[in-house]
C-alpha positions as CSV (number, residue, x, y, z in Angstrom):
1,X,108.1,173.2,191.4
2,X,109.3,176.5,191.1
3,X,107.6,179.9,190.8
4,X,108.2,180.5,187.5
5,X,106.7,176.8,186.1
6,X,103.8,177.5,189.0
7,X,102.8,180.5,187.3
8,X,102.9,178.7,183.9
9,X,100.7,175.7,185.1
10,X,97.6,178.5,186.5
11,X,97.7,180.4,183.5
12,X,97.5,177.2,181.7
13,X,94.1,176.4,183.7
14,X,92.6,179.7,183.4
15,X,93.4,179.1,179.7
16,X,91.7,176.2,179.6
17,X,88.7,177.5,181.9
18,X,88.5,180.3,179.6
19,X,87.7,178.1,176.1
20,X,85.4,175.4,178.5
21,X,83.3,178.5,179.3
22,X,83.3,180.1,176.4
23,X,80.1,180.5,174.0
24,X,81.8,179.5,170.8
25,X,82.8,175.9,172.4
26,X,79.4,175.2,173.9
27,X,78.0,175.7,169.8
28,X,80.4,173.7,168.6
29,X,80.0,171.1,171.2
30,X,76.4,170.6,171.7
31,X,74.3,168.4,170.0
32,X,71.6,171.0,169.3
33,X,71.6,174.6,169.3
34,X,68.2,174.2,172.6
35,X,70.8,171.7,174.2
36,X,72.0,173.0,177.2
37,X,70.3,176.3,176.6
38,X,68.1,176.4,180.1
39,X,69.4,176.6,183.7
40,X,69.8,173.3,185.0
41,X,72.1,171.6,187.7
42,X,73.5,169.5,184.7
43,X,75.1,172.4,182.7
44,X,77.4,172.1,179.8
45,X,80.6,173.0,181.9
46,X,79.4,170.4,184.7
47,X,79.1,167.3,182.6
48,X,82.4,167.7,181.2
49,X,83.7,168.2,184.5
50,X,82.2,165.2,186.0
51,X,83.4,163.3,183.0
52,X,87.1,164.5,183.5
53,X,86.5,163.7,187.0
54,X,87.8,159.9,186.5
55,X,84.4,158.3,187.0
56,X,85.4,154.6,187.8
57,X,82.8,153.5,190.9
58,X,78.9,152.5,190.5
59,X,77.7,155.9,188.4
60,X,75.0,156.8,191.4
61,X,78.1,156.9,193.7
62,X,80.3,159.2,192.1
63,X,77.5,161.7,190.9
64,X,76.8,161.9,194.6
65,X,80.3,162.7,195.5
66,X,80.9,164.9,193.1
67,X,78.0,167.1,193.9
68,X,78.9,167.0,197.4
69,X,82.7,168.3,196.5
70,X,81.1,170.9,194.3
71,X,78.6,172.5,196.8
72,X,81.3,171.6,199.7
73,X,78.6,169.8,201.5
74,X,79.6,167.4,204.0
75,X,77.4,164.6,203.3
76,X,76.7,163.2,199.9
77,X,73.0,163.7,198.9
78,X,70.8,163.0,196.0
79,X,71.5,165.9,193.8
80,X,71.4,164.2,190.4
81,X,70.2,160.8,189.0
82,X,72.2,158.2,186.9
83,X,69.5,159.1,184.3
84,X,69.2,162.2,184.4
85,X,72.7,162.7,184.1
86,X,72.6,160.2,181.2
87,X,70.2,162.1,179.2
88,X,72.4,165.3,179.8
89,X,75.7,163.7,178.2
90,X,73.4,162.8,175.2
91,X,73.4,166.6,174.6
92,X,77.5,166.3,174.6
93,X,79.9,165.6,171.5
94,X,82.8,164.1,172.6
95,X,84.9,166.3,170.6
96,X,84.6,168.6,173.4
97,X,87.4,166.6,174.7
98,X,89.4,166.5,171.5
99,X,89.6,170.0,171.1
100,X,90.7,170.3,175.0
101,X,93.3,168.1,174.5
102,X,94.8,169.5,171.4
103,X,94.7,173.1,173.5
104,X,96.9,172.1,176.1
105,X,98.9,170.5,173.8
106,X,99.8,173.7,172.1
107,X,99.8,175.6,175.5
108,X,102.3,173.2,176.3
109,X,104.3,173.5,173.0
110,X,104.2,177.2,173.1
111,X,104.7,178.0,177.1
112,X,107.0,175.2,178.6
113,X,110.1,173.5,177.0
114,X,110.0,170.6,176.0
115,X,112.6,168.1,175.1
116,X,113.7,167.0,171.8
117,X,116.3,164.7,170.3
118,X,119.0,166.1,168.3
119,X,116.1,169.3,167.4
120,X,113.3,166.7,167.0
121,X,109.8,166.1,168.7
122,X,110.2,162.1,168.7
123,X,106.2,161.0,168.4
124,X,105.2,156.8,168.4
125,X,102.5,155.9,167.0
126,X,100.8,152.7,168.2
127,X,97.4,150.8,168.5
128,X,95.9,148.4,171.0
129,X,92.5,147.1,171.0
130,X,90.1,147.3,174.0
131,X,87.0,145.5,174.9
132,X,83.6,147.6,174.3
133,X,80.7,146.7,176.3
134,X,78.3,144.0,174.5
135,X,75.3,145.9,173.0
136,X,73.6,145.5,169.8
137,X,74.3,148.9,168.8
138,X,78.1,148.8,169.9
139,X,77.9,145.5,168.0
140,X,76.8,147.2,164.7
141,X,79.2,149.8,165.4
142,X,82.8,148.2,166.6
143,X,82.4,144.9,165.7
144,X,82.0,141.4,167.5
145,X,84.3,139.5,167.1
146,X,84.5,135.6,167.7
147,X,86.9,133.1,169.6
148,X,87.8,129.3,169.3
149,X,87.4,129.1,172.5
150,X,84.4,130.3,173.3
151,X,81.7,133.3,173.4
152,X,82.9,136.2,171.3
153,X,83.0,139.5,172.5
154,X,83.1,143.4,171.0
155,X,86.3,145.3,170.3
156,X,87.4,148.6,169.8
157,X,91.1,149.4,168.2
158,X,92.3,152.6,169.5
159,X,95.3,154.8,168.5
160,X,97.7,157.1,170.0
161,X,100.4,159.0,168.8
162,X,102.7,160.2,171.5
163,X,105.4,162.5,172.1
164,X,107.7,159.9,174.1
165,X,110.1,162.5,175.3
166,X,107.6,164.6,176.9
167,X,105.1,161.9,178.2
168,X,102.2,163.7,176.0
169,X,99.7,162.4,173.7
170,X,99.5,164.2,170.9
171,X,96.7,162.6,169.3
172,X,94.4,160.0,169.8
173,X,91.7,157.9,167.5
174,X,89.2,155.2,168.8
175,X,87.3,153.3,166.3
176,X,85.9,150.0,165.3
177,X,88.3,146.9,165.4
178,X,88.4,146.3,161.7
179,X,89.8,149.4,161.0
180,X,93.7,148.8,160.8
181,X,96.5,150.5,162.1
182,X,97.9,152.5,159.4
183,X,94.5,154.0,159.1
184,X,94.5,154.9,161.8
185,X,97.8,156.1,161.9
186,X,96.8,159.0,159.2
187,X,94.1,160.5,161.3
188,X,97.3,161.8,163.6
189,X,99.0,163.1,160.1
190,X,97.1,166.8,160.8
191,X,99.3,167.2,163.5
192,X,102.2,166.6,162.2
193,X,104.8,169.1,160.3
194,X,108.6,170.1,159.7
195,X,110.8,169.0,162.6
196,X,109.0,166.0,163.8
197,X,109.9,162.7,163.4
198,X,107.7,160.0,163.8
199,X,109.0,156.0,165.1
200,X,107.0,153.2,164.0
201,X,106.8,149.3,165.1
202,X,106.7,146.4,162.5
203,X,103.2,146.5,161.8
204,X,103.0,150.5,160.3
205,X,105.9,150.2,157.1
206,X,103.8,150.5,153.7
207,X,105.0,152.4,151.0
208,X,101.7,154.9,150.7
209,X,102.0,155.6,154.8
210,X,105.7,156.9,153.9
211,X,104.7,159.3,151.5
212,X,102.1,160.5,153.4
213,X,104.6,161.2,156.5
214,X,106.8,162.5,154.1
215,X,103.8,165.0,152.2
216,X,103.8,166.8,155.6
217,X,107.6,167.3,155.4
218,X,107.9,165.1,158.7
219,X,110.5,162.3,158.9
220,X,110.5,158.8,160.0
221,X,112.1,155.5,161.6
222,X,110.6,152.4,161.3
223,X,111.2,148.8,161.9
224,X,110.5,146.3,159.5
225,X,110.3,142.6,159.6
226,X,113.4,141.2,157.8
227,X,111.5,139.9,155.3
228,X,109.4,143.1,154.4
229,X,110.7,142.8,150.6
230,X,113.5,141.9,148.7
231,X,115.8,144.4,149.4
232,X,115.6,143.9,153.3
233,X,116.3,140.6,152.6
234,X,119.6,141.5,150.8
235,X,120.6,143.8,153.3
236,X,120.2,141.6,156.1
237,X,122.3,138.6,153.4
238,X,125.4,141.5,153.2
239,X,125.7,142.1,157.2
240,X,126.3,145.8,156.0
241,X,125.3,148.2,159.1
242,X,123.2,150.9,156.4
243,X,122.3,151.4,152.8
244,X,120.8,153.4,151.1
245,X,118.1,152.0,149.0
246,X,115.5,153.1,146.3
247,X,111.6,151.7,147.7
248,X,109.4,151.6,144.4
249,X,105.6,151.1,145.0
250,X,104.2,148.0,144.5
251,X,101.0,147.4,142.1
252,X,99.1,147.6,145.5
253,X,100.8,150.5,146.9
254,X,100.3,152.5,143.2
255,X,96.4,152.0,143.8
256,X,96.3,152.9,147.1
257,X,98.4,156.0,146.7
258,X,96.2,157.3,143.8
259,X,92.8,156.4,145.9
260,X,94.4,158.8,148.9
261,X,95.8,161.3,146.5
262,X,99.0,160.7,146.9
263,X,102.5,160.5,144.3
264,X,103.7,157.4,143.3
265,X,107.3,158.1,142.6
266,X,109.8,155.9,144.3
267,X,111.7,156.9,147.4
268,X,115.3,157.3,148.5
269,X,115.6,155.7,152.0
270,X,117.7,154.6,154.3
271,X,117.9,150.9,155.8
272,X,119.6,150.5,159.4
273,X,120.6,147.1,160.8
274,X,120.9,146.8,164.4
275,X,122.2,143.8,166.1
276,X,120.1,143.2,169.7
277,X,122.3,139.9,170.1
278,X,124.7,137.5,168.5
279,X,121.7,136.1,166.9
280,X,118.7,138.3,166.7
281,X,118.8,141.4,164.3
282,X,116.8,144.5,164.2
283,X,116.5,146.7,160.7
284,X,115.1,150.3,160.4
285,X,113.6,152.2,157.7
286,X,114.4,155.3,157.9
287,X,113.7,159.0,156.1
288,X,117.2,160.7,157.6
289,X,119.3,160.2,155.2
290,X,122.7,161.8,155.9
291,X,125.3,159.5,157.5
292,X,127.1,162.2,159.0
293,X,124.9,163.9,161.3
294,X,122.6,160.7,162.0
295,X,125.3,157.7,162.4
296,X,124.0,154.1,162.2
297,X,125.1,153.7,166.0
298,X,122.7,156.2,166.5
299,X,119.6,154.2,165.7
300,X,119.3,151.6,168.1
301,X,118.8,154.1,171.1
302,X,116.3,156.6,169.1
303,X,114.2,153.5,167.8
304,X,114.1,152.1,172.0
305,X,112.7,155.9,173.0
306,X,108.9,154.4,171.2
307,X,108.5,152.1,174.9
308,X,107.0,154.6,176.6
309,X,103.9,154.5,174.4
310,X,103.4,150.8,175.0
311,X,103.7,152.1,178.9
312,X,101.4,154.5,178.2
313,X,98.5,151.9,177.0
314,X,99.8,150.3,180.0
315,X,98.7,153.3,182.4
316,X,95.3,154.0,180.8
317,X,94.3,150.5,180.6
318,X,95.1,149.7,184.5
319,X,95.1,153.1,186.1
320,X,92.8,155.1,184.7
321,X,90.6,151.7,184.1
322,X,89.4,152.7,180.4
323,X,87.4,149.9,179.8
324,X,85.4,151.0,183.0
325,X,83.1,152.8,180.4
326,X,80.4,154.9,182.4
327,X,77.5,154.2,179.3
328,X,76.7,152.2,176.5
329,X,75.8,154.2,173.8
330,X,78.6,155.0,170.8
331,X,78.5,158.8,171.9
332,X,79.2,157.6,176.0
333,X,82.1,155.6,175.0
334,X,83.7,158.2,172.5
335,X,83.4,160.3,175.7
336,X,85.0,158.3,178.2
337,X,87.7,157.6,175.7
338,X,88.7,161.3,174.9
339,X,87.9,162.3,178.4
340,X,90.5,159.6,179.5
341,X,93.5,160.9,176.8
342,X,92.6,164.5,178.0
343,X,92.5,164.0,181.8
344,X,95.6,161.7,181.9
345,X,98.1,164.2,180.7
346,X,101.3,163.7,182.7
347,X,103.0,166.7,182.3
């Protein structure tokens, strides 16, 4: 690394140290305005710390440790209790965590450089569900969910959308299994604007989700199945490489744009065949219209850069052990969950 990035990277932490130590995040972070307001060992700064820390062993054992690294004792001792520290991170919202992680997002944006495709920030969105420990409340709250063969267990759908050329998540949801994908999908639309454009998998292409993308003057590329509608199924019939079609909304997709206040009006697309083999085809929906700068021989390479978010799941799923939650209330998971997305950074 040189100098110039190593300067970069500690004025990025005292950044950071600067907004976890301010006033104005502990109030909007706290539970309470009396939470955390007396000097304890367990201080506002310290549980987020310990929660950032990667907290994978027994809960006892790592609270020792980690007081032992912090007062650079030799021997781990009995500084904090598993429920003491417990009732501490009941004084914590976990959107501590969210607002970290969008900081050093834009630090990143705004101090670094980071790469783009032909002027775009390529962002994936995808889901994948993860098992939530079995309590009633985290029944009530996530779901359970049965199986034919066997016991039934609780499951959480969580949802990241992530800049694949950088190695960054952008954004991140959790929430309970029933809630679906493209619902999920809008909660990263806030973070989205001019110049980025966003690749989808098969399950994401609706008409409303397009004009959504498209209301925050972002572009997209998605796969469809080649039976989405009839006009996928016509292109696939011709063995043309592109077309440009006109998508009208469906009765459905009318109602649903007026519940999320969105226009109805039909949309000039673009569809994309790609041939994987002699037998298998791939088609892409796409916003980018003009032939000329974006060929159709383009499209089979941009739509491969999305595998790095289903590596990504990959990585905090085995690596950084999310479903290794350290409590079982709603709040502890929404924690660990947030603390994992802003801890696992990778550049």
């Amino acid at each position: 690394m040189d100098q110039k990035t190593t300067e970069k990277y500690e004025s990025f932490i005292k950044h950071l140290k600067n907004e976890l130590t301010s006033e104005e995040f502990l109030e909007r972070h706290r539970q309470k305005p009396t939470d955390f307001s007396r000097h304890r060992i367990l201080t506002f700064c310290t549980v987020i710390l310990f929660l950032i820390n990667m907290v994978k062993r027994a809960l006892q054992d790592e609270l020792d440790e980690f007081f032992k690294m912090l007062e650079q004792g030799r021997i781990a001792q009995r500084v904090v209790t598993k429920s003491a520290f417990s009732q501490a991170r009941q004084k914590l919202k976990h959107t501590a965590f969210t607002e970290l992680n969008q900081s050093q997002v834009a630090y990143y944006y705004e101090h670094f450089e980071p790469e783009r495709w032909q002027g775009w920030r390529l962002l994936a969105i995808d889901g994948a569900l993860c098992d939530i420990p079995d309590t009633p409340a985290l029944q009530e709250h996530f779901g359970f969910w049965g199986s034919r063969h066997g016991s039934g267990c609780v499951k959480g759908r969580q949802s990241q959308m992530f800049d694949v050329l950088n190695q960054i998540t952008v954004d991140a949801y959790i929430g309970p299994k029933s809630e679906g994908e493209r619902e999920m999908a809008v909660h990263h639309l806030a973070q989205v604007g001019p110049n980025d454009l966003l690749l989808l998998d098969r399950g994401y292409p609706a008409f409303w989700l397009f004009v959504a993308i498209l209301e925050r003057r972002a572009d997209f590329c998605a796969r469809v199945k080649a039976n989405y509608n009839q006009l996928t199924r016509q292109f696939i019939q011709s063995g043309a490489k592109e077309q440009i079609i006109t998508l009208k909304p469906t009765h459905q997709a009318r109602s649903i744009c007026r519940a999320k206040q969105l226009p109805t009006k039909p949309l000039t697309l673009r569809l994309v065949r790609v041939d994987l083999s002699d037998t298998e085809v791939e088609v892409l929906i796409t916003s980018l219209l003009d032939t000329e700068l974006y060929p159709h021989l383009l499209f089979g390479n941009l739509y491969n850069h999305r595998w790095p978010i289903e590596e990504d799941y990959k990585l905090i799923l085995s690596r950084f052990e999310l479903e290794n939650w350290t409590g079982l209330s709603k709040e502890a998971i929404y924690q660990d969950f947030y603390a994992t997305i802003l801890c696992h950074i990778k550049k």
